[in-house]
C-alpha positions as CSV (number, residue, x, y, z in Angstrom):
1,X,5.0,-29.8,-8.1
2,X,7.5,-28.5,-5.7
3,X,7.2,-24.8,-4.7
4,X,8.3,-22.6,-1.1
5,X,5.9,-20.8,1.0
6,X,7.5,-17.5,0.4
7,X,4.6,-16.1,3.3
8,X,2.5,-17.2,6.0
9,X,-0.5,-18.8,5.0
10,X,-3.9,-16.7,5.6
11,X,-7.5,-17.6,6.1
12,X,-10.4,-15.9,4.4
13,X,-13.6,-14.5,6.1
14,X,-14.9,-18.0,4.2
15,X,-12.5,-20.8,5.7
16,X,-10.4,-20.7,2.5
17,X,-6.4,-20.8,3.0
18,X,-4.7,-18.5,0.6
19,X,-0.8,-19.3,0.2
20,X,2.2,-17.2,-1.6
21,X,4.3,-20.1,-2.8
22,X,7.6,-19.8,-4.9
23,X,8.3,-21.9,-7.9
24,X,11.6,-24.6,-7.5
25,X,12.4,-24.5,-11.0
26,X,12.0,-22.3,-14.0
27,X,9.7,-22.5,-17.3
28,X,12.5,-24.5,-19.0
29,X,13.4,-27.1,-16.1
30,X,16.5,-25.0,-14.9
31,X,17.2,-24.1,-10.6
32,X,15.6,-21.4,-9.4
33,X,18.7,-19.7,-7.9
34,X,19.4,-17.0,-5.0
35,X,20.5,-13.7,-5.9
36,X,18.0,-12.4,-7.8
37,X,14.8,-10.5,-6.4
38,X,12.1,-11.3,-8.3
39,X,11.1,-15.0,-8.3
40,X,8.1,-17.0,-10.4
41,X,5.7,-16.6,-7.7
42,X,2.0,-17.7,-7.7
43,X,-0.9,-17.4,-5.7
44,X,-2.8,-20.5,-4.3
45,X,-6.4,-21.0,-2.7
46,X,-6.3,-24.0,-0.4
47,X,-9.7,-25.8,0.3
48,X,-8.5,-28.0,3.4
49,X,-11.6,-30.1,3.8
50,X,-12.2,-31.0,0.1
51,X,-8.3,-31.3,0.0
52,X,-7.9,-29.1,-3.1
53,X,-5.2,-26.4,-4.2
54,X,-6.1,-24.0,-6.9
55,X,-3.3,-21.8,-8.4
56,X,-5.6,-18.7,-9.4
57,X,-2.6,-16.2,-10.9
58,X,-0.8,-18.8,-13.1
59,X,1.2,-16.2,-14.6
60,X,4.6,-17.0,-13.1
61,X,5.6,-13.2,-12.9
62,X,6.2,-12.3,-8.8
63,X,3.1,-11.7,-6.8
64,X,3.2,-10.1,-3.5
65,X,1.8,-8.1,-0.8
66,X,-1.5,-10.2,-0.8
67,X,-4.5,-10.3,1.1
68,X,-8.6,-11.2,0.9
69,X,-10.9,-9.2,0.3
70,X,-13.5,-8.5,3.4
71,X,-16.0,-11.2,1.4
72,X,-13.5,-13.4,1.0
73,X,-14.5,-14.1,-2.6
74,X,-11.5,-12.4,-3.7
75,X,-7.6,-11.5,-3.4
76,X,-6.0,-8.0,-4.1
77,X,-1.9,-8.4,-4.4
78,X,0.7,-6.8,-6.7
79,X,2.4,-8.5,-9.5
80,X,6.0,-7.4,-11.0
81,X,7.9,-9.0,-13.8
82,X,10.2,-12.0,-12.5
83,X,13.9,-11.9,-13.1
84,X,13.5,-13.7,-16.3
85,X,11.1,-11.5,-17.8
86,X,11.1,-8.0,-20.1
87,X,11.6,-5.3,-17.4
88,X,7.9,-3.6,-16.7
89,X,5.9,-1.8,-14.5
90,X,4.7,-3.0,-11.2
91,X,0.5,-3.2,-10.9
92,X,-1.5,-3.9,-8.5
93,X,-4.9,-6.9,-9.4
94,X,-7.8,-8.3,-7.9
95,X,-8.8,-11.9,-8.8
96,X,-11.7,-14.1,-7.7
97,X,-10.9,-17.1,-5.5
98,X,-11.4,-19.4,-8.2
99,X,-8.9,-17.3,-10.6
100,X,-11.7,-16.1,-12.5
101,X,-12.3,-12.7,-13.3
102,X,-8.7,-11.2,-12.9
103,X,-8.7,-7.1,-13.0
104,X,-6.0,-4.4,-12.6
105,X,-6.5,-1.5,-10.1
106,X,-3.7,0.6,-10.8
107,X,0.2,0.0,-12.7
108,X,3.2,2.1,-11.7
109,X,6.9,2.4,-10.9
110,X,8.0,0.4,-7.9
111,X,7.0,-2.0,-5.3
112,X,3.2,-1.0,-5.3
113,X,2.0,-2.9,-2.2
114,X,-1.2,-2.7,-1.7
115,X,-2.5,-2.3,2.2
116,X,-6.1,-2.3,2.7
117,X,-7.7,-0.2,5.3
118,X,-8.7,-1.7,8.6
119,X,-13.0,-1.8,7.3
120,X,-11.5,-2.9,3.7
121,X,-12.7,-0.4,1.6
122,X,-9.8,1.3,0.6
123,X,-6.5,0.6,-0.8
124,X,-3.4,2.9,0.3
125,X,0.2,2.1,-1.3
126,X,3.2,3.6,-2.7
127,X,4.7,4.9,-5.9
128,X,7.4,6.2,-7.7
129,X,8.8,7.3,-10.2
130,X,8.6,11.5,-11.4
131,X,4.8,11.6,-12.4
132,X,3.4,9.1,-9.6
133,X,5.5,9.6,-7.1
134,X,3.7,9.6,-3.4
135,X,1.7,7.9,-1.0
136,X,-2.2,6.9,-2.9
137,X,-5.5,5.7,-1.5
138,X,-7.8,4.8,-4.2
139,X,-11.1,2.7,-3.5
140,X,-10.9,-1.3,-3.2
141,X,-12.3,-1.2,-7.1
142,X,-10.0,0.9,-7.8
143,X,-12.0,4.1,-8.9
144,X,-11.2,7.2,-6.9
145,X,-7.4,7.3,-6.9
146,X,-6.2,10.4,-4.7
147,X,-2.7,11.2,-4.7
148,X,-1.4,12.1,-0.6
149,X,1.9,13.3,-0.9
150,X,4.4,13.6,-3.7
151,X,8.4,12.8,-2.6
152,X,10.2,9.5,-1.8
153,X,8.0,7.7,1.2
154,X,8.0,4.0,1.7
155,X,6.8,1.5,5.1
156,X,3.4,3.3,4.5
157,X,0.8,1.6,7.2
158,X,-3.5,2.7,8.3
159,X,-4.3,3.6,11.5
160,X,-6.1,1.1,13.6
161,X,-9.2,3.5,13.1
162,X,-8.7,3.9,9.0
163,X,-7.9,7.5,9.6
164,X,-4.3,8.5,9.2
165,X,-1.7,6.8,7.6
166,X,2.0,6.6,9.2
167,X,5.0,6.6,6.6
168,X,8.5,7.1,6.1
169,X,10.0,10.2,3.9
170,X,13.8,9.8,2.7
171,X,15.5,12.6,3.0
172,X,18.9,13.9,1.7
173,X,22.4,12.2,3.2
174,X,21.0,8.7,3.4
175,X,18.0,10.0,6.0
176,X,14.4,9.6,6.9
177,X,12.1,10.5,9.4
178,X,8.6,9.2,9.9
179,X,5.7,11.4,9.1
180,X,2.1,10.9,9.9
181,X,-1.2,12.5,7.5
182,X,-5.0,12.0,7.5
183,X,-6.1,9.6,4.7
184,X,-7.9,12.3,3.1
185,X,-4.3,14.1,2.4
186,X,-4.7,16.9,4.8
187,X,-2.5,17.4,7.7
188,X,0.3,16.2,7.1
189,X,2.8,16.3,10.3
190,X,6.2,15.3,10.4
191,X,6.9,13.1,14.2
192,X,10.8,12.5,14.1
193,X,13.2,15.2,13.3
194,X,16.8,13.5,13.7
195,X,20.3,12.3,11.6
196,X,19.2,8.9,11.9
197,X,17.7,6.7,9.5
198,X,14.3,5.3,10.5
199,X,12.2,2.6,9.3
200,X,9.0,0.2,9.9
201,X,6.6,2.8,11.7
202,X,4.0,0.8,12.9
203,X,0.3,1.7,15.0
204,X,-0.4,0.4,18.8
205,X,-4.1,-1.6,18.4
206,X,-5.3,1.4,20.0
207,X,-4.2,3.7,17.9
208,X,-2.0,5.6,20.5
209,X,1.1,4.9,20.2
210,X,3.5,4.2,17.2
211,X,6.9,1.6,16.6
212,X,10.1,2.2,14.8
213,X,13.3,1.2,14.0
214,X,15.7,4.2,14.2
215,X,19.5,3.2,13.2
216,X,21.9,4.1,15.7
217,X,25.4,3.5,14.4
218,X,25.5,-0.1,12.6
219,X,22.1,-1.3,14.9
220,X,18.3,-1.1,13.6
221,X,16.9,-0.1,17.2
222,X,13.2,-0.7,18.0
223,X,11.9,2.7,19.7
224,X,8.6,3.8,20.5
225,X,6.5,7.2,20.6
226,X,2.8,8.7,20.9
227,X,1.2,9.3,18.1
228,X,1.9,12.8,18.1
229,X,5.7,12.8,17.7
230,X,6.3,13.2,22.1
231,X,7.9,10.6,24.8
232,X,10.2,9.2,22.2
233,X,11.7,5.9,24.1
234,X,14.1,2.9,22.9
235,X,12.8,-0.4,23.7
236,X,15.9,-2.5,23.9
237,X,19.7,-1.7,23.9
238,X,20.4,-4.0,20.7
239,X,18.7,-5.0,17.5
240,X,19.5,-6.1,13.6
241,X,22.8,-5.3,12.9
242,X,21.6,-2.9,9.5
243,X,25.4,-2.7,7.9
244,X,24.6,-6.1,6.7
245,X,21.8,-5.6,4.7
246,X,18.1,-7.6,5.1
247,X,17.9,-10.5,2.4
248,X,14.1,-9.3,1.9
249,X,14.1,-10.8,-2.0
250,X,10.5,-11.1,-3.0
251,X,9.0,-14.8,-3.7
252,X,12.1,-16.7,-2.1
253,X,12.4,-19.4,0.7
254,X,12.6,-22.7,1.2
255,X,10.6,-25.5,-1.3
256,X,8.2,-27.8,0.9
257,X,5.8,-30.3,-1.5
258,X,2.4,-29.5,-1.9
């Protein structure tokens, strides 16, 4: 079987690899093709030293956003319709290492990707659509759903310490400013306040200081601030030329053998 390692490969806490790999072909024999966004993507466990690869999803819809549980006896990710399938919502599974046993957390409108807190006990992601709309933390079984906010946010990520949550809000006039709230949905505090749109807010591994990609004319500039919004600073003079678009198209890249 030929398929592409749409994303890096990642160890769990038990010496398992787990791979997101892309199919080559279609069901019925036919290319896979660029263009699309939602590839027949699968998610594999690799055993190295027994030298065995088990596909656990098998479903070919487009899995994403993966990652092991803390045990490592399991894998949360999100799972959308491919580009050949009925159009449906987006939801967000758990499934044993050994495909067994696969559950759904939580369905909705849009991407859905799932990002575990840094002790792995909770699940924070994004969705949209008029009644679910909003940043959500629900527990790693997914019982306890709370609802944070409730506009247009995306590039959602924990603090180091599990507390807060950094995000982006769009706003009107193709904008958005990064905002910052406590995982329990209280204080909510807005950091950037400019014309620019911003993107990709990301925490220091101390928790102090946050990463971001503001546009400034056609460049995506990194910049860099405390956690509080203060001692805003740009981190190089040139970046990713943003009036050409990112070809970020889940499930796609090149097909190695496995």
């Amino acid at each position: 079987m030929i398929v592409g390692a749409s994303a890096a490969p990642s160890p769990s806490p038990s010496g398992k690899l787990g791979v997101q790999a892309t199919r080559n072909t279609w069901r019925d024999g036919s290319p896979v093709e660029s263009g699309g966004e939602n590839y027949p993507t699968d998610i594999y466990v690799v055993d190295v030293g027994r030298r065995h690869v088990r596909n656990v999803t098998r479903d070919e819809r487009t899995e994403y956003c993966w990652s092991w549980l803390p045990s490592g006896q399991a894998i949360v990710f999100a799972s959308v319709p491919n580009d050949r399938m009925k159009a449906g919502p987006t939801h967000i599974d758990v499934v044993n290492r050994d495909g067994a046993r696969r559950r759904r957390l939580a369905s909705g409108t849009g991407t859905l990707c799932p990002r575990l807190s840094p002790e792995g006990r909770r699940i924070l992601f994004v969705a949209e659509g008029v009644r679910q709309r909003g940043l959500w933390v629900m527990q790693a079984d997914g019982r306890h759903k709370r609802r944070l906010t409730q506009s247009h946010e995306s590039d959602a990520s924990w603090s180091p310490d599990g507390k807060r949550v950094v995000f982006v809000r769009e706003l009107p006039r193709n904008r958005s400013d990064i905002f910052v709230i406590n995982a329990d949905g209280t204080g909510l505090h807005r950091l950037t306040r400019t014309e620019a749109a911003e993107s990709e807010p990301a925490w220091s591994a101390d928790g102090e200081r946050i990463v971001f990609i503001r546009g400034v004319g056609p460049w995506g500039l990194p910049f860099a601030m405390r956690r509080d919004g203060t001692s805003v600073k740009r981190l190089a003079s040139t970046g990713h030329d943003s009036s050409r678009g990112c070809p970020a198209r889940r499930g796609f890249s090149a097909a190695v053998p496995v």
